[in-house]
N, C-alpha and C positions, 0 to 999 in steps of 0.2 A: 481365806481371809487375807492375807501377803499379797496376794494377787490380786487382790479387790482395791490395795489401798492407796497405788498410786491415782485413781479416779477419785478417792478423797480427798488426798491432798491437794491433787488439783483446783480443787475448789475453794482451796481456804488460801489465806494470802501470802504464802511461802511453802516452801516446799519441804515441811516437817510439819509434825501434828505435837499439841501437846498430850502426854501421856493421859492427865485427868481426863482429857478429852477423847481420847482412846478408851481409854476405861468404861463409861456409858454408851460408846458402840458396838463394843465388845460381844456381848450378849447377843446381838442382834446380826452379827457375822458367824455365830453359831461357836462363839469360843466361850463354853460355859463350864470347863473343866478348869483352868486357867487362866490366872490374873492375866492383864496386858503387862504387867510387869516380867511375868512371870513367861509370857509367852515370848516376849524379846529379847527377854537373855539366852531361848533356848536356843535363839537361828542369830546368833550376832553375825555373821555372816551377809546379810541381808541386812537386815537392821542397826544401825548406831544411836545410839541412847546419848545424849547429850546436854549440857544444862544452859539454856538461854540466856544470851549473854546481859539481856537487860532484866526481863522479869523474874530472873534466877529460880524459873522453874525449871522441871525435867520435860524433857520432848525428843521426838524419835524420828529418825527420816532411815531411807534406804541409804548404803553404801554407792559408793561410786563404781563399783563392779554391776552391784543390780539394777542404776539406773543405765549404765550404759544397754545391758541386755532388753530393757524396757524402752530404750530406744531404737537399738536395731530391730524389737521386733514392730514398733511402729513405720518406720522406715520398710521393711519388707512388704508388711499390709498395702503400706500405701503403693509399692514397687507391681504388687498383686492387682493391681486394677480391672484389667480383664482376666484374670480368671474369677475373681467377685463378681465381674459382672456376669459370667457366664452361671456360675452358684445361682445366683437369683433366676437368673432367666431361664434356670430348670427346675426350680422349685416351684416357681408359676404354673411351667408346665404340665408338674408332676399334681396341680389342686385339676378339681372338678372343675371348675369354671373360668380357668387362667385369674380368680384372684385371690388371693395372703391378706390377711392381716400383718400390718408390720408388726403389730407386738407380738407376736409369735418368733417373727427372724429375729427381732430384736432382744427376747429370752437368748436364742442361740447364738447373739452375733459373736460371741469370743469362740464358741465351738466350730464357728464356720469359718474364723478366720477373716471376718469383715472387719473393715478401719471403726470406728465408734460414731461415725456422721454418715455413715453408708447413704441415709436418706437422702441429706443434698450432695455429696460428691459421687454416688451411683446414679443414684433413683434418678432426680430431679435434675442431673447433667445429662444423662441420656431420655432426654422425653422423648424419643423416636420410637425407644423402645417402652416405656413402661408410662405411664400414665395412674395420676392419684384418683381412685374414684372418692375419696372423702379423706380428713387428715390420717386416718387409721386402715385404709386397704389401697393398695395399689394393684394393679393388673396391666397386661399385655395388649398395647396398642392394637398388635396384629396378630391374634392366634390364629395364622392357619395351620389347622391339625395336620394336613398332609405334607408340607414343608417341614415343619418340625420335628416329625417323625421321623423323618429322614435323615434330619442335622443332630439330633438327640437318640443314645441306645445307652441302655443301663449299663452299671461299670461289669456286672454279672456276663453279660457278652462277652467280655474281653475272655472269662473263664470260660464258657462255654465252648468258644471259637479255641482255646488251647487245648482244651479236654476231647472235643472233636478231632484237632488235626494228631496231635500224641498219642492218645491211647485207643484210634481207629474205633472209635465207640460209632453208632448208630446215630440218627438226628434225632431219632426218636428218643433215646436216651438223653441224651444234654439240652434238648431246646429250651426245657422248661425247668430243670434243674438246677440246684444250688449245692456250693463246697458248703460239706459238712464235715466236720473235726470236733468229734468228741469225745470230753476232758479225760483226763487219765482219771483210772478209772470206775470209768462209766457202767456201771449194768445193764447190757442189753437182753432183755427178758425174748420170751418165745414169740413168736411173730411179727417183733419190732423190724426186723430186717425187711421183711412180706411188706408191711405197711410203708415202712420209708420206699420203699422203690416203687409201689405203688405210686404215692404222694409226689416224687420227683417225677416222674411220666404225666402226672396232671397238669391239661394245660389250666392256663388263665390269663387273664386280659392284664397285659404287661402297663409298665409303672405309665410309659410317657402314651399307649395309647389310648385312644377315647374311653370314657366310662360309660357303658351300658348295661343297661339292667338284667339282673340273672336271677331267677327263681330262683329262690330258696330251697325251694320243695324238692326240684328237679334235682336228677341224679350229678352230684357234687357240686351244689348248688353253695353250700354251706363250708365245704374244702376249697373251693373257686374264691369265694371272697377272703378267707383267712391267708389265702398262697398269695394272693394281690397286696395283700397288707402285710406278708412279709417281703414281697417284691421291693414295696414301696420303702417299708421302714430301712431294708438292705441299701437302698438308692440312695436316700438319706445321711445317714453312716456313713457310707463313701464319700458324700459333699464336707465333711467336718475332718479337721484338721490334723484330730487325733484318732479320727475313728469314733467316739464315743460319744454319749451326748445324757443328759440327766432326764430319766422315764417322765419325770412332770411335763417338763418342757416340752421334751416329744408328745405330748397329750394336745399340747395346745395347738398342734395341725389335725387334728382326726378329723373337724368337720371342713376344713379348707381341704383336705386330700382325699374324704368321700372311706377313710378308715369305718368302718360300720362296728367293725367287734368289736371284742376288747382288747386293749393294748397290749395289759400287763400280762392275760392269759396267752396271747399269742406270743410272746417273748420267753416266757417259762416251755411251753409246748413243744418250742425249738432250740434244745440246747446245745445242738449242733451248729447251729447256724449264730445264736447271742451268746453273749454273756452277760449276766447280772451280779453287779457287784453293789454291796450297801454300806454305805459309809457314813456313819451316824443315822442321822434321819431318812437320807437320801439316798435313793438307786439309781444308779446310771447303769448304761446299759453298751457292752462292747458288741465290735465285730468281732466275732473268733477268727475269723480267717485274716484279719490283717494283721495279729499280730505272731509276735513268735520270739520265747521265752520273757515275757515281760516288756519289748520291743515292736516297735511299727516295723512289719517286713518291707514297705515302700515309706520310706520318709522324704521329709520334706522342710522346706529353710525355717519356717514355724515351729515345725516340732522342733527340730536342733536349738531354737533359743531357748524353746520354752524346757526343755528337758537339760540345759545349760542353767537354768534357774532353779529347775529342781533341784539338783548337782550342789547349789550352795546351801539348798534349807535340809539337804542329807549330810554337810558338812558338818552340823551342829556345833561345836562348842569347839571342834577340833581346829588346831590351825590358827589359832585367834594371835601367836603373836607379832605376826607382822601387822594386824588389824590395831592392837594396841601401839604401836611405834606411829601408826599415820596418826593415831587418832591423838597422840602426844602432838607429832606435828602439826598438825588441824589448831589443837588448843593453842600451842604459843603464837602463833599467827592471827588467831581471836585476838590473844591479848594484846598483841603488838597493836593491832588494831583498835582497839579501846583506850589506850594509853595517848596513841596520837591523837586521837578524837579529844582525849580530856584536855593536850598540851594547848589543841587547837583554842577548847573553850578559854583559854586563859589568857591566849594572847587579844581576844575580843572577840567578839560575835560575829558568826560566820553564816554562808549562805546554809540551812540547811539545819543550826544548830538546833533550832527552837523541837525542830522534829524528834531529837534524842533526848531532850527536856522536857518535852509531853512525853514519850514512851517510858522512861527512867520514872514518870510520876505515874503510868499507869499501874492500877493494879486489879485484880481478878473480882468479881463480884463478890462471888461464895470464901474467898480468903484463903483458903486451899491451894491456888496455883503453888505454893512453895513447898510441898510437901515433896521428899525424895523418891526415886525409886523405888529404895529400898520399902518404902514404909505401902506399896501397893498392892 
């Protein structure tokens, strides 16, 4: 929800929300254990709770610590342009037919790491490359499959290509194989060894090459398409920022990416290869292999803000009182500020006056803006 609210504020006409007003969105941000009240004293850190100088209600904006981090990670996205554009232009090629729905990237665009206008500062700046076939799917001006293939290999290459040269393995061993790391521990019953090497030796028709049809019937016909869907989902995973991405979401490519089975069964199946975590309502679902203890083993300028942002909603409560000394300072500079506005009205009518004279008379429909924090 923290992470959701600088996009709301944006939209209202200052950059602090009122808490009442918080309060009725609350629920719907999935904070239903926890007043907004109750929820902003707990990360003051992030949040300052503050009382408006004219309609002497309570209202809450981030810190000047959290907005700068929400800016440099804007600033980076935008710095990230080609390699966003290169995300799209493999996810194109990873669909059946080189075309996405954009509501689907657009579920994912924070997990992918896209600026929030992807559509006209990607899509619609490079028309050479991508073209809209209606307001909602876009696709690739020029799929040639054999060019492409060329310029595109899964990030699993790079493993295989190590696993080859280091531990003198066979081709026939790594071509088709994936790092499996599984969790401490794990029970491996009788035959599971037999079967997993089996299953790693299985070839199948890789993420970025053509889709063509495979019996079912035929001898690993039914292993062929579930290895392709973990191909894919693996390729996936590697394009997002954190590794991770939330299992609904990833739902909404299955028929763009020609996925036939089921998601959620193929993700449990391979608990070597995913991780499924659930977090309230929600599952998301990890790479195992990218991380390592808690940590991304390759990080990158996104994670580092965004794990910099984390860093202050695990501060909680501690450390608040150089936060209280600003936020002293903050106040007397309000007031200094109100003071001279009133000496101004006095001395006559100024440009601008009438505007603090309508706002000083506005007041809230429901009568409630004035109620305190405390009382939320």
């Amino acid at each position: 929800m923290s992470l959701d609210l600088p996009k709301f504020s944006e939209k209202k006409r200052g950059p602090f929300l009122s808490i009442q007003l918080l309060s009725r969105w609350a629920p719907y941000a999935g904070l239903n254990t926890l007043s907004a009240g109750e929820f902003l004293r707990k990360y003051p850190h992030v949040f300052e709770v503050f009382t408006h100088p004219v309609k002497r209600n309570a209202c809450c904006k981030f810190t000047s610590k959290f907005v700068d981090l929400v800016k440099q990670e804007d600033e980076i996205v935008r710095e990230m342009e080609n390699v966003n554009l290169t995300k799209i232009k493999k996810i194109l090629m990873l669909s059946v037919n080189g075309r996405v729905h954009l509501h689907a990237i657009r579920l994912m665009r924070r997990e992918l790491g896209l600026p929030e206008n992807f559509r006209d500062s990607i899509i619609k700046k490079y028309s050479e490359i991508f073209r809209m076939v209606d307001l909602e799917i876009v696709e690739l001006v020029n799929r040639n499959e054999n060019e492409e293939r060329l310029c595109f290999s899964a990030e699993v290459e790079k493993w295989r290509d190590r696993e080859y040269k280091s531990k003198w393995l066979s081709e026939f061993e790594t071509k088709y194989a994936f790092p499996i790391n599984f969790p401490t521990g794990f029970k491996i019953v009788r035959g599971l060894r037999e079967e997993l090497k089996n299953w790693q030796r299985l070839s199948y028709l890789k993420p970025y090459e053509r889709m063509e049809k495979v019996q079912r019937r035929t001898c690993g016909g039914v292993e062929k398409y579930e290895k392709r869907a973990v191909g894919i989902i693996h390729e996936l995973l590697c394009l997002m920022v954190e590794k991770m991405v939330e299992v609904e979401r990833l739902a909404h490519f299955r028929k763009d990416l020609g996925i036939v089975v089921n998601l959620r069964e193929v993700l449990l199946k391979h608990p070597g290869i995913f991780y499924i975590s659930t977090r309230g309502s929600s599952q998301f679902v990890f790479l195992r292999e990218a991380y390592c203890k808690g940590c991304l083993v390759e990080s990158n300028m996104v994670y580092g803000v965004r794990r910099k942002m984390l860093d202050l909603l695990l501060l909680g409560c501690r450390h608040t009182r150089e936060l209280r000394e600003e936020g002293k300072g903050e106040e007397e500079r309000l007031d200094v500020g109100i003071d001279e506005n009133r000496r101004k009205r006095r001395g006559g009518p100024r440009d601008g006056d009438f505007v603090i004279e309508f706002l000083e008379g506005c007041s809230c429909s429901n009568g409630d803006c004035d109620r305190d924090l405390s009382n939320i």
